[in-house]
PQR file of N, CA, C, O and H, with PARSE charges and radii, in Angstrom:
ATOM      1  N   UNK A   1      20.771  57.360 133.287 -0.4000 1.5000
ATOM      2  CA  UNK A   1      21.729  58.255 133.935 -0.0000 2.0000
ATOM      3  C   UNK A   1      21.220  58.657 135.314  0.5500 1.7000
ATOM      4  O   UNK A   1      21.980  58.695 136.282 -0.5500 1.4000
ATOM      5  N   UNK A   2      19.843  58.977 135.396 -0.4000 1.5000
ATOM      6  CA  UNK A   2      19.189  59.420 136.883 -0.0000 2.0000
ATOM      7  C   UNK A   2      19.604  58.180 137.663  0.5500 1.7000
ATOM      8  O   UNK A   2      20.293  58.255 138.681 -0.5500 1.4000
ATOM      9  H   UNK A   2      19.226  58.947 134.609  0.4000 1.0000
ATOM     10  N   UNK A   3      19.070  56.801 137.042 -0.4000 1.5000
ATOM     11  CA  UNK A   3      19.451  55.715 138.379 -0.0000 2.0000
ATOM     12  C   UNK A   3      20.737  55.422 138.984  0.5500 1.7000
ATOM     13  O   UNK A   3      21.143  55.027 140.077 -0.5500 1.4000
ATOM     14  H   UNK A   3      18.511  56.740 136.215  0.4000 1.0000
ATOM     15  N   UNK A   4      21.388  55.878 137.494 -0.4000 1.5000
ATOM     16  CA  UNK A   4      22.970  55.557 137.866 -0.0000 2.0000
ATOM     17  C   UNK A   4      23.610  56.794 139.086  0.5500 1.7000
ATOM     18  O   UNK A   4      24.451  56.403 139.896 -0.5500 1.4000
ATOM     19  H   UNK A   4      21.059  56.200 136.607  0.4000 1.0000
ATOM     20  N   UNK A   5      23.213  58.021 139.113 -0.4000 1.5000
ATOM     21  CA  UNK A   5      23.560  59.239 139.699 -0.0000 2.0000
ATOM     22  C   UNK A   5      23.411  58.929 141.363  0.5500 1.7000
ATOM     23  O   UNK A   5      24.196  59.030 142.305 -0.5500 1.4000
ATOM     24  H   UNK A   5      22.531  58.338 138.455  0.4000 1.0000
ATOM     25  N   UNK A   6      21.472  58.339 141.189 -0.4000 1.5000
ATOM     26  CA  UNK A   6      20.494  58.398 142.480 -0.0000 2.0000
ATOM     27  C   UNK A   6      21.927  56.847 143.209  0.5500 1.7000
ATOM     28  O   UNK A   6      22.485  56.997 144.297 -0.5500 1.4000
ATOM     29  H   UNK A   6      20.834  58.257 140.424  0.4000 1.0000
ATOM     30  N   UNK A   7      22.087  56.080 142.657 -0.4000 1.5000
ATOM     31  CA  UNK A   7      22.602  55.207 143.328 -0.0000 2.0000
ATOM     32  C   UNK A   7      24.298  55.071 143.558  0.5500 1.7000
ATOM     33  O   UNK A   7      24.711  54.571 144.604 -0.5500 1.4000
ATOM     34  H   UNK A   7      21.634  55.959 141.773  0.4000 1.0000
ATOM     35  N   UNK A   8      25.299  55.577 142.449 -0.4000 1.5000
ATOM     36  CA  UNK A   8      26.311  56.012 142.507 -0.0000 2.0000
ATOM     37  C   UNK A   8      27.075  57.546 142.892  0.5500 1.7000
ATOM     38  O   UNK A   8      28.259  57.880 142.878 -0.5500 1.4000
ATOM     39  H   UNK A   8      24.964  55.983 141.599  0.4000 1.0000
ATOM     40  N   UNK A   9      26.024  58.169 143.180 -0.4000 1.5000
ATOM     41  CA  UNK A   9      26.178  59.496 143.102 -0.0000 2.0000
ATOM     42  C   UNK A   9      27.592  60.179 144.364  0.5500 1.7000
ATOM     43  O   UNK A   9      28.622  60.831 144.194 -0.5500 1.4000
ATOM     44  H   UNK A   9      25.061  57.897 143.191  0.4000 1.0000
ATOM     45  N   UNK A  10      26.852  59.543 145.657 -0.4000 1.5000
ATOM     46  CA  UNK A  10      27.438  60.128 146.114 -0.0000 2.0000
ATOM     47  C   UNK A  10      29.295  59.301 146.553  0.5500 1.7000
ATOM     48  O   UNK A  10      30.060  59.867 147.333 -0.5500 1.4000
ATOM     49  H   UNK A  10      26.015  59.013 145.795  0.4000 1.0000
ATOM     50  N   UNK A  11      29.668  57.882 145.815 -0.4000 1.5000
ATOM     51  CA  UNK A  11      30.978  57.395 145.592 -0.0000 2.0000
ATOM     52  C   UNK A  11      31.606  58.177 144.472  0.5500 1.7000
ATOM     53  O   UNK A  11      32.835  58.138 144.406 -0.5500 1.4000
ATOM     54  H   UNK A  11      29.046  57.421 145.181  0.4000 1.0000
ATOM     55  N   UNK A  12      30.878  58.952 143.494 -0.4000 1.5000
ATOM     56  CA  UNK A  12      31.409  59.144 142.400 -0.0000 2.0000
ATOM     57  C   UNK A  12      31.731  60.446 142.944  0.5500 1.7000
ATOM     58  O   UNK A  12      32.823  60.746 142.461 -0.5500 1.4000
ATOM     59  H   UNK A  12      29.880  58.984 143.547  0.4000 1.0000
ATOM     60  N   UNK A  13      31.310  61.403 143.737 -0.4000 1.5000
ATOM     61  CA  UNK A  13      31.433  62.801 144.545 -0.0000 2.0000
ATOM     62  C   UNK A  13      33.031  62.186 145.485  0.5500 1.7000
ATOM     63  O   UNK A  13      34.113  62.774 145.473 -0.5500 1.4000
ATOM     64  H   UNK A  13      30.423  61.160 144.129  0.4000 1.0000
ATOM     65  N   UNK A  14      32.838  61.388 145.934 -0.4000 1.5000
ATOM     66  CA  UNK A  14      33.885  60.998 146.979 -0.0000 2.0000
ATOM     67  C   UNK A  14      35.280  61.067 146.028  0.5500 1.7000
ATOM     68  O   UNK A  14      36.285  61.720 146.311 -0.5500 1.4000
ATOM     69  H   UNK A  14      31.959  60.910 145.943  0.4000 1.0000
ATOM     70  N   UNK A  15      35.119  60.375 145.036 -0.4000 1.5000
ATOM     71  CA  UNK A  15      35.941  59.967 144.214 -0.0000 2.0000
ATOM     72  C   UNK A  15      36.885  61.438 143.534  0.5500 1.7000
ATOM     73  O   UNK A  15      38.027  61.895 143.491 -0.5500 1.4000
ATOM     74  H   UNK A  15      34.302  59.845 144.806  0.4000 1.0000
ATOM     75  N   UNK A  16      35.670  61.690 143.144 -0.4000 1.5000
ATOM     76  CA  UNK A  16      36.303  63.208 142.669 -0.0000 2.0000
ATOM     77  C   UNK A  16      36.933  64.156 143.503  0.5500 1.7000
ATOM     78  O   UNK A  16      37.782  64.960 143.119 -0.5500 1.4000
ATOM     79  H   UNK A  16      34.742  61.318 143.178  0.4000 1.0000
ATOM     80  N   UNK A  17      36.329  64.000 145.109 -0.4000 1.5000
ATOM     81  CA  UNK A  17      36.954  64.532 145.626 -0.0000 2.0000
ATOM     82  C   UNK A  17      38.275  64.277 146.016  0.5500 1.7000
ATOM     83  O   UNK A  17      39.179  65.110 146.056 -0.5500 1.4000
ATOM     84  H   UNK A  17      35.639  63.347 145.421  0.4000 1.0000
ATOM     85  N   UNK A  18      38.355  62.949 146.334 -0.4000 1.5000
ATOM     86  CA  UNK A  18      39.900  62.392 146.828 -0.0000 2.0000
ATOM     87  C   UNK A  18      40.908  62.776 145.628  0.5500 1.7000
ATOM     88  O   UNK A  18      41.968  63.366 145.840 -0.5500 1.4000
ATOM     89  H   UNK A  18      37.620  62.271 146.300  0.4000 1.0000
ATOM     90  N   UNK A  19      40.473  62.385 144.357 -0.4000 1.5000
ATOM     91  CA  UNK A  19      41.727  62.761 143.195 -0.0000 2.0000
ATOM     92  C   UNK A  19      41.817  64.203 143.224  0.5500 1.7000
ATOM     93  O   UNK A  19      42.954  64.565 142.923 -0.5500 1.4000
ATOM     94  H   UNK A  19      39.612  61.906 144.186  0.4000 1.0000
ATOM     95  N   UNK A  20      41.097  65.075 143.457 -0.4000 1.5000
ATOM     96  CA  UNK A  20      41.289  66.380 143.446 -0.0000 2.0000
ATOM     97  C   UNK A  20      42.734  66.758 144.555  0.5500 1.7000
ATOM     98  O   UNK A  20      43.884  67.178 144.427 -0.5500 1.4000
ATOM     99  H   UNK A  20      40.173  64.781 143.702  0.4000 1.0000
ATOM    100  N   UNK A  21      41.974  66.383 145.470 -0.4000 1.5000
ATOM    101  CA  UNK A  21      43.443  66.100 146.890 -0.0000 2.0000
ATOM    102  C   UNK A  21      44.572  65.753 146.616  0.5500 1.7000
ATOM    103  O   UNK A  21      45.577  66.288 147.086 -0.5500 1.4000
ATOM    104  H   UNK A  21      41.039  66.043 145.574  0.4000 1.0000
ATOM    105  N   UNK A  22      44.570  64.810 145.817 -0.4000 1.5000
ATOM    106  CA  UNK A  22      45.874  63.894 145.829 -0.0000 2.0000
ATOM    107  C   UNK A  22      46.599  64.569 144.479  0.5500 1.7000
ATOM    108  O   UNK A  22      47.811  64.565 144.264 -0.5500 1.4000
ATOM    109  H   UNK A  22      43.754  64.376 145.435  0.4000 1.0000
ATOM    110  N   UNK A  23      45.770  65.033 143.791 -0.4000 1.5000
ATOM    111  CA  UNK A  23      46.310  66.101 142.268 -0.0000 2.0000
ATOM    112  C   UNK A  23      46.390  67.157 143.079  0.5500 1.7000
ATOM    113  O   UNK A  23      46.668  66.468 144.061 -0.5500 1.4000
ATOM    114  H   UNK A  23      44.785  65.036 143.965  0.4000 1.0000
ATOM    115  N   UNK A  24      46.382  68.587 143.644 -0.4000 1.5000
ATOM    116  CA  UNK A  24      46.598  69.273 144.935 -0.0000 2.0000
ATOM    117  C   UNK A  24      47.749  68.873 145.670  0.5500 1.7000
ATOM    118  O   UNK A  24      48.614  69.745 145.761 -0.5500 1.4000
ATOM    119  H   UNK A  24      46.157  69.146 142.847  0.4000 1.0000
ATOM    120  N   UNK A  25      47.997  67.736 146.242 -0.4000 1.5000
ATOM    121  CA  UNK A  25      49.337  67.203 146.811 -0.0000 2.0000
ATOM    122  C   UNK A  25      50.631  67.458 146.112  0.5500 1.7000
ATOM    123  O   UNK A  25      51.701  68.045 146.273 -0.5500 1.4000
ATOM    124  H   UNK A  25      47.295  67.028 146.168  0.4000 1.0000
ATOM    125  N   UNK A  26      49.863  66.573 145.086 -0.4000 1.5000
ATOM    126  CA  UNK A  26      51.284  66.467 143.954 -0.0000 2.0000
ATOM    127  C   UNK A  26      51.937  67.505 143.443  0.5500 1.7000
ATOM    128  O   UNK A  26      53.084  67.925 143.593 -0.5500 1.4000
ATOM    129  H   UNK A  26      48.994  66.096 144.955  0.4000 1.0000
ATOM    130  N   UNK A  27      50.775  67.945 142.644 -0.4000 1.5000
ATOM    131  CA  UNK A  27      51.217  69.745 142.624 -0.0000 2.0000
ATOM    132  C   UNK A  27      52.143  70.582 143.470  0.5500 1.7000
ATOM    133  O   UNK A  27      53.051  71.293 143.038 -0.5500 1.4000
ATOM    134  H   UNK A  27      49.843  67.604 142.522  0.4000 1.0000
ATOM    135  N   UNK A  28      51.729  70.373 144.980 -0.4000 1.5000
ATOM    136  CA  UNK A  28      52.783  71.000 145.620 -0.0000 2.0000
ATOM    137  C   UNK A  28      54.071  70.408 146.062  0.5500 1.7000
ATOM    138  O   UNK A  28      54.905  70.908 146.817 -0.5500 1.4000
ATOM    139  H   UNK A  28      50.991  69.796 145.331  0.4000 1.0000
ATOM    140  N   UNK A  29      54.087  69.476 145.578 -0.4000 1.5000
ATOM    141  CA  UNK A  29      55.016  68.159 146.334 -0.0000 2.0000
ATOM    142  C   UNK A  29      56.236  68.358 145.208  0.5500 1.7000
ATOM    143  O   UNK A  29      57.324  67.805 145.369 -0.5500 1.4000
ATOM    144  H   UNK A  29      53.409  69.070 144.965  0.4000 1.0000
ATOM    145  N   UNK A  30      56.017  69.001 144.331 -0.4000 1.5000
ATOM    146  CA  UNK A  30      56.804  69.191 143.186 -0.0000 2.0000
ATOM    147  C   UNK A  30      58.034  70.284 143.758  0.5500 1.7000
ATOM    148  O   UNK A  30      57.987  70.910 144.817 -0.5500 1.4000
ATOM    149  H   UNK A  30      55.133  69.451 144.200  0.4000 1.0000
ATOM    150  N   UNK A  31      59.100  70.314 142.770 -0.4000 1.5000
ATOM    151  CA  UNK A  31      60.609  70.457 143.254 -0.0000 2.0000
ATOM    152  C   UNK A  31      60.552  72.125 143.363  0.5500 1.7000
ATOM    153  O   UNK A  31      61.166  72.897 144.099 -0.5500 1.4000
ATOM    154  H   UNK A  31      59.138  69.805 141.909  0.4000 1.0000
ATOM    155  N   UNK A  32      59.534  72.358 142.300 -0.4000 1.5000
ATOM    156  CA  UNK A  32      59.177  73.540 142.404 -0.0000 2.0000
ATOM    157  C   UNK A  32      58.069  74.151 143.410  0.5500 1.7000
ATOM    158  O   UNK A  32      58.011  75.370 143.245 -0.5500 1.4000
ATOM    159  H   UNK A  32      59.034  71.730 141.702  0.4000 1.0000
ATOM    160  N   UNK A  33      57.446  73.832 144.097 -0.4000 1.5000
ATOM    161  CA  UNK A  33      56.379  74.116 144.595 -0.0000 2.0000
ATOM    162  C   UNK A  33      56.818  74.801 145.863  0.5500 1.7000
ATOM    163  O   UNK A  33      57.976  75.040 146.205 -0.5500 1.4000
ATOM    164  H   UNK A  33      57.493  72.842 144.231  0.4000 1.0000
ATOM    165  N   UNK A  34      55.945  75.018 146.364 -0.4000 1.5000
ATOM    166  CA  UNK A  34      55.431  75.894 147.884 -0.0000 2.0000
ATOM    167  C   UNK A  34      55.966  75.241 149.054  0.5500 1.7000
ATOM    168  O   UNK A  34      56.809  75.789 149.765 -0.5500 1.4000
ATOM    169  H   UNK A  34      55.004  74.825 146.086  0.4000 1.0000
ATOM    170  N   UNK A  35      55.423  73.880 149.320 -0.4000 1.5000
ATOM    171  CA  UNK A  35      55.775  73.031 150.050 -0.0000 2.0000
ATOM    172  C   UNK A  35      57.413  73.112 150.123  0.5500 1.7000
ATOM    173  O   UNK A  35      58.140  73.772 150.865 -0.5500 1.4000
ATOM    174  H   UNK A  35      54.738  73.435 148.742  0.4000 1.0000
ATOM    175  N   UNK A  36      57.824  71.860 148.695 -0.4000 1.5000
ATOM    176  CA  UNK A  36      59.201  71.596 149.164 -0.0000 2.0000
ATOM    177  C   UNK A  36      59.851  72.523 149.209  0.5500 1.7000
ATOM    178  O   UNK A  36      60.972  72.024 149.303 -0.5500 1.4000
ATOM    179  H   UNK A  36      57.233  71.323 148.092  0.4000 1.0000
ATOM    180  N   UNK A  37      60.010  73.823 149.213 -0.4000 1.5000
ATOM    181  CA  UNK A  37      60.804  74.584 149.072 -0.0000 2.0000
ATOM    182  C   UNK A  37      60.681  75.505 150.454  0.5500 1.7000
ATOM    183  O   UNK A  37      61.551  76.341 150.698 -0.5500 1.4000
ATOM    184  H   UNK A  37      59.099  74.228 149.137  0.4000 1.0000
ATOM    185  N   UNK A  38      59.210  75.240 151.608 -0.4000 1.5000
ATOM    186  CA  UNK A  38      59.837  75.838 152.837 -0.0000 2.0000
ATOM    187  C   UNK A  38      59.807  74.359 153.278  0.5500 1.7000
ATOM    188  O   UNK A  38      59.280  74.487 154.383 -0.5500 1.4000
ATOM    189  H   UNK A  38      58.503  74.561 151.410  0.4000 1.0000
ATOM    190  N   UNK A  39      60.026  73.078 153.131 -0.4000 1.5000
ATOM    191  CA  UNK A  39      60.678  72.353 153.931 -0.0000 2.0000
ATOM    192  C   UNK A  39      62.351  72.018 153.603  0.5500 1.7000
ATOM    193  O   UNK A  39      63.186  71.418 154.280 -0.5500 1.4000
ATOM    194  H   UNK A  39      60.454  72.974 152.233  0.4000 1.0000
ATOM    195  N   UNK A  40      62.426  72.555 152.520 -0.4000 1.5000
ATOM    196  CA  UNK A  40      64.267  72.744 151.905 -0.0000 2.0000
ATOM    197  C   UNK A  40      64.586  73.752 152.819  0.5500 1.7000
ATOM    198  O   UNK A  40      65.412  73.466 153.686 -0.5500 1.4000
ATOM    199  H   UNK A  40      61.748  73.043 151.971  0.4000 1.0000
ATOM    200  N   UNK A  41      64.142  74.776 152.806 -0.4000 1.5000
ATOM    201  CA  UNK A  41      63.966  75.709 154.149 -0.0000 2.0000
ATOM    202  C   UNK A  41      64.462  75.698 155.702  0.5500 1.7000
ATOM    203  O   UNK A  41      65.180  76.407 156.406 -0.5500 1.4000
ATOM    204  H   UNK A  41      63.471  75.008 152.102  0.4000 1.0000
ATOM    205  N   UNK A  42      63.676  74.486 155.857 -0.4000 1.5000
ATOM    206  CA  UNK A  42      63.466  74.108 157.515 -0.0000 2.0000
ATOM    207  C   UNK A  42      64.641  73.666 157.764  0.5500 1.7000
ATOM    208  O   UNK A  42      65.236  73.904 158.815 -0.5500 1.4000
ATOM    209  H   UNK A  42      63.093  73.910 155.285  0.4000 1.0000
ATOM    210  N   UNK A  43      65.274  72.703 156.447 -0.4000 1.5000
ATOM    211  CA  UNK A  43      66.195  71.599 156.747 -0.0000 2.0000
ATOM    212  C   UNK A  43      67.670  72.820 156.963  0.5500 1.7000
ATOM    213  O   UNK A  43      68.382  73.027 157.946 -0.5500 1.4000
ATOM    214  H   UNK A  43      64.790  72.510 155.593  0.4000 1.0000
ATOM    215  N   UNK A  44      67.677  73.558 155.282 -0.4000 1.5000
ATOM    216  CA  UNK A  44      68.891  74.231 155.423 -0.0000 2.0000
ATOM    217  C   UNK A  44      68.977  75.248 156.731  0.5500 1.7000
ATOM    218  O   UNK A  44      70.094  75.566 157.140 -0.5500 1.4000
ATOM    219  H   UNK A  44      67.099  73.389 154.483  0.4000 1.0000
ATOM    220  N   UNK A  45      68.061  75.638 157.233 -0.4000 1.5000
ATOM    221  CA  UNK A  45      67.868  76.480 158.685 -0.0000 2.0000
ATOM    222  C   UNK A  45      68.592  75.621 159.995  0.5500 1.7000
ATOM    223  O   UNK A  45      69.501  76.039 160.713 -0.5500 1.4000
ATOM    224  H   UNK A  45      67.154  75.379 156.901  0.4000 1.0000
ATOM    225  N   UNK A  46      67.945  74.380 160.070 -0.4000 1.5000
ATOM    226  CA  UNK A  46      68.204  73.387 160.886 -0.0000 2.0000
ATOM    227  C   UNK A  46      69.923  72.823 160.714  0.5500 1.7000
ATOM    228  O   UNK A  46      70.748  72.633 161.607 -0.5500 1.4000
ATOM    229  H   UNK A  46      67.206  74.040 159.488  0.4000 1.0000
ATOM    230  N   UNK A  47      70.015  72.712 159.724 -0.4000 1.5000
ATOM    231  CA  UNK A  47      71.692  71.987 158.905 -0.0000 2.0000
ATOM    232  C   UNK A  47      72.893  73.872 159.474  0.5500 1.7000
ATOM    233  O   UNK A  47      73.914  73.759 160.152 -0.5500 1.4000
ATOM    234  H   UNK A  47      69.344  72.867 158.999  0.4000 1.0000
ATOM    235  N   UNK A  48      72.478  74.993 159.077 -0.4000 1.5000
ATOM    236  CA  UNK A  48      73.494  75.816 159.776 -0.0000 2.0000
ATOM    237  C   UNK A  48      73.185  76.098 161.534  0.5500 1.7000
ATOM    238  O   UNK A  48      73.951  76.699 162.287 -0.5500 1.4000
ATOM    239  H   UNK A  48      71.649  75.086 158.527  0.4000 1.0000
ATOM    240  N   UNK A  49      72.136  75.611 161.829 -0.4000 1.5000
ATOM    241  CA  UNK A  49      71.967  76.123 163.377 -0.0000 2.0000
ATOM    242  C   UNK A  49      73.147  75.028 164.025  0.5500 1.7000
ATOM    243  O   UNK A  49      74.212  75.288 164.584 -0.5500 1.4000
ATOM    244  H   UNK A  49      71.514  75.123 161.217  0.4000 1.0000
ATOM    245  N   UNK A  50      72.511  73.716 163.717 -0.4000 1.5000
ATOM    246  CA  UNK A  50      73.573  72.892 164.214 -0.0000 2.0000
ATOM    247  C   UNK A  50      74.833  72.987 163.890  0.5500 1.7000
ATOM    248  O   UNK A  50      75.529  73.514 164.758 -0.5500 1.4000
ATOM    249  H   UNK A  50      71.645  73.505 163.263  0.4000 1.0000
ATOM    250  N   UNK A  51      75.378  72.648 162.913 -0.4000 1.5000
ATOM    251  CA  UNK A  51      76.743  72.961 162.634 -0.0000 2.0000
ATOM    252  C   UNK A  51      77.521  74.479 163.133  0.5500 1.7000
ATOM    253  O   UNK A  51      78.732  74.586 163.331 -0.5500 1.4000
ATOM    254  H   UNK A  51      74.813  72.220 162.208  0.4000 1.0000
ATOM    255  N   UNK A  52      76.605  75.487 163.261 -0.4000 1.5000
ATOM    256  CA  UNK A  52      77.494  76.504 164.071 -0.0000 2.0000
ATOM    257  C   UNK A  52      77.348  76.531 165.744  0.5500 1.7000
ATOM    258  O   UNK A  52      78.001  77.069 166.639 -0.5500 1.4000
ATOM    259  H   UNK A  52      75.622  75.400 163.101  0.4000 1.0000
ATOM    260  N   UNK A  53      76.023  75.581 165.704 -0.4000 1.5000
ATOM    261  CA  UNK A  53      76.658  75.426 167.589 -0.0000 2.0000
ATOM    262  C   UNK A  53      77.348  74.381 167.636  0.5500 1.7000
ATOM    263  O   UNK A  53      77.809  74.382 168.777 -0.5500 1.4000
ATOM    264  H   UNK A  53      75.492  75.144 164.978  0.4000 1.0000
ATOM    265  N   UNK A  54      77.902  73.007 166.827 -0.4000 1.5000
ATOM    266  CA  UNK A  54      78.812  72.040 166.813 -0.0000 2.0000
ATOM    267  C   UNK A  54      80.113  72.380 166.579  0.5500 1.7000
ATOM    268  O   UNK A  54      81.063  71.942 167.228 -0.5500 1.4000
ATOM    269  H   UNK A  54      77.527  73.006 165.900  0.4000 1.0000
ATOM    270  N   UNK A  55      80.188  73.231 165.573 -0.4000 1.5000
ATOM    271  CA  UNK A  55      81.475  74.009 165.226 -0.0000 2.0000
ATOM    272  C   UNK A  55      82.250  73.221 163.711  0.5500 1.7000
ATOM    273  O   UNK A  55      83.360  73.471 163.242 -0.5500 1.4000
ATOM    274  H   UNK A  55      79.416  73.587 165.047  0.4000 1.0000
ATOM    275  N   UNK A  56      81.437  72.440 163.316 -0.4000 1.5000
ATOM    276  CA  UNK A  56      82.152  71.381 162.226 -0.0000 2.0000
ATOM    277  C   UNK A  56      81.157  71.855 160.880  0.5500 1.7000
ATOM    278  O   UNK A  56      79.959  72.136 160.917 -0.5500 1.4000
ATOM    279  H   UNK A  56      80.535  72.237 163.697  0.4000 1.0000
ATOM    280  N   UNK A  57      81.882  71.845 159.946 -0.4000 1.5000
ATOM    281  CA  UNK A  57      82.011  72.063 158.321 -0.0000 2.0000
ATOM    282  C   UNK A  57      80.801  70.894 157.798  0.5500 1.7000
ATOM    283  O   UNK A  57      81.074  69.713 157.585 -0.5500 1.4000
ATOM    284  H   UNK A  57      82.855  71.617 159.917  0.4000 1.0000
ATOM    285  N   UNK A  58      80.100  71.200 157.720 -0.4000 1.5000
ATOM    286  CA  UNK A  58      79.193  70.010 156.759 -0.0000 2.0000
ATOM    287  C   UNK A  58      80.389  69.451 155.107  0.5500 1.7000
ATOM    288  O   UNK A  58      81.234  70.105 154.495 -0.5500 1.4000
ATOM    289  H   UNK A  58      79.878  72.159 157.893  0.4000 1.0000
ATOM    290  N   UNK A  59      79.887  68.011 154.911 -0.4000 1.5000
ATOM    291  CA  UNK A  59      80.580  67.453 153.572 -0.0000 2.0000
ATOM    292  C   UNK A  59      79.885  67.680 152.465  0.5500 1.7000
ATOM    293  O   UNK A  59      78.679  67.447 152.394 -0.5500 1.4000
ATOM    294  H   UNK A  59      79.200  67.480 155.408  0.4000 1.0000
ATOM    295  N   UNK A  60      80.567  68.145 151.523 -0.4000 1.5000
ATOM    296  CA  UNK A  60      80.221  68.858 150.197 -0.0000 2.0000
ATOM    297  C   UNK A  60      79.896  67.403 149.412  0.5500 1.7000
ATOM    298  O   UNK A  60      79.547  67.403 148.231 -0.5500 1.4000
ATOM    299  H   UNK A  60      81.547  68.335 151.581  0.4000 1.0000
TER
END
């Protein structure tokens, strides 16, 4: 286990770290999360600014 640590040690640190990130991502990337919900945000902000300086009805 020491040789395996001394010589894999620090890919197996990398490793753990990247899935940690990418599990972290996902998490927020979810329908529920933090994220999509101020970029649902940005969009519906963006979707009435335009349409009330265009003057036209978005399609249902």
């Amino acid at each position: 286990m020491k040789e395996i640590m001394e010589q894999y040690g620090g890919i197996i640190i990398t490793l753990v770290a990247v899935m940690a990130l990418i599990g972290i991502i996902v998490f927020l990337m979810t329908t529920d999360g933090f994220i999509a919900q101020a970029f649902q945000k940005v969009i519906n902000t963006f979707f009435s600014a335009a349409t009330g300086e265009i003057g036209i009805t978005p399609v249902e």
